[in-house]
N, C-alpha and C positions, 0 to 999 in steps of 0.2 A: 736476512735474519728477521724472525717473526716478533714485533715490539710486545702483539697481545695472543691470548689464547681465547677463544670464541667460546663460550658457552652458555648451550643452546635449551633455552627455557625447560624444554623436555627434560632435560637432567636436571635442573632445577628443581621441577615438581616431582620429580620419581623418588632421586634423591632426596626431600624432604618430606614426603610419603613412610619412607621405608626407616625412617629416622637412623640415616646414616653416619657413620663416628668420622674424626680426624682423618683417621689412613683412606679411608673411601675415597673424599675428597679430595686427597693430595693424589691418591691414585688417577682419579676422574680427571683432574686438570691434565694431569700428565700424558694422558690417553688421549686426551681432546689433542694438547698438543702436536701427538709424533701423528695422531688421524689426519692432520692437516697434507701431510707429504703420503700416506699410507693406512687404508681406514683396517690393515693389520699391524701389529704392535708385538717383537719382541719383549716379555716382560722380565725381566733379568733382575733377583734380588740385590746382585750391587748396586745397579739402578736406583733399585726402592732406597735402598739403606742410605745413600748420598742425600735423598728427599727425606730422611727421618720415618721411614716403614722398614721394620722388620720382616721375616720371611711368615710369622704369624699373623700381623697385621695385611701385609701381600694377600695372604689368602685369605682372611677375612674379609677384606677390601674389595677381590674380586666374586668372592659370594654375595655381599649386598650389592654390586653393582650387575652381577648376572640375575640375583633375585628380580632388582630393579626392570629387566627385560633391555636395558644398555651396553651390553654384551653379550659375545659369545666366548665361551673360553676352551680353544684346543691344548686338552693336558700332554705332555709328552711326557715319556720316563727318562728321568736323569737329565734333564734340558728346561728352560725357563719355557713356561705356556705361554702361545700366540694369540693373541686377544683382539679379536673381529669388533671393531669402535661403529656403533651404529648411532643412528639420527646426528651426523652431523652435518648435512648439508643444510 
């Protein structure tokens, strides 16, 4: 079991560039997190909603963090989107 979640100055400065809200954030750790076993990412709104993000905030989240250029986001229909976590080594 992982005690911390790494996060890598890059998100840092992109993140604070793009002057990103609450849900990005909690999205961003979260992403950091599951990247550590797999740098793709089921993103499941039950998921989010357990972390205090909505399925609005979800996608806003994931717009400022694909704006940011720290993502990629594969949409699927009717299926939560897989989310390609870059610069974390």
């Amino acid at each position: 079991m992982r005690k911390f979640t790494k996060f890598p100055k890059i998100w840092q400065m992109r993140l604070a560039e793009t002057h990103a809200d609450g849900c990005a954030y909690r999205v961003a750790l979260y992403l950091l997190d599951k990247a550590g076993w797999s740098h793709h990412v089921v993103l499941g709104t039950a998921t989010m909603q357990k972390l205090g993000v909505g399925r609005k905030g979800k996608r806003g989240a994931l717009q400022q963090l694909r704006r940011a250029g720290l993502i990629a986001v594969e949409e699927r229909p009717h299926k939560s989107p897989i989310v390609t976590v870059r610069f974390v080594d």
